[in-house]
C-alpha positions, 0 to 999 in steps of 0.5 A: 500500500503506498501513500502519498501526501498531497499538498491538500494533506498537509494543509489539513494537518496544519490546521489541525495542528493550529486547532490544537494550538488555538484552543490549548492556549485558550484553555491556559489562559481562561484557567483560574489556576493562573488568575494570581499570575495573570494580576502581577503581571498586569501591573508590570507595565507600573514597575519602574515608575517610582513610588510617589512619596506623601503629598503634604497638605500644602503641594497638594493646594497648589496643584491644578486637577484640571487638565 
């Protein structure tokens, strides 16, 4: 029995391979497991922005919030 592969053949098995894919990153990232994981990393983007120190009453008066 000889078999051959055309080029319908592995067009199929790449999408089916991409399926896989597709809903094994779904799964991963719609886990409740990786909720905690998924929360730091959302604040990564503020890491490096320096803590502001406490505002006195007196900096915060002189201060437009209009913008």
């Amino acid at each position: 029995m000889v078999f051959e592969i055309s080029s319908g053949m592995i067009r199929g098995l790449g999408t089916v391979v991409v399926f896989v894919a597709f809903v094994g990153l779904t799964l991963w990232v719609f886990n409740g497991k990786r909720n905690p994981e998924f929360a730091e990393a959302r604040l990564l983007p503020f890491a490096d922005e320096p803590q502001p120190d406490s505002v006195t009453p007196q900096e915060s008066a002189t201060r437009s919030t209009r913008p």
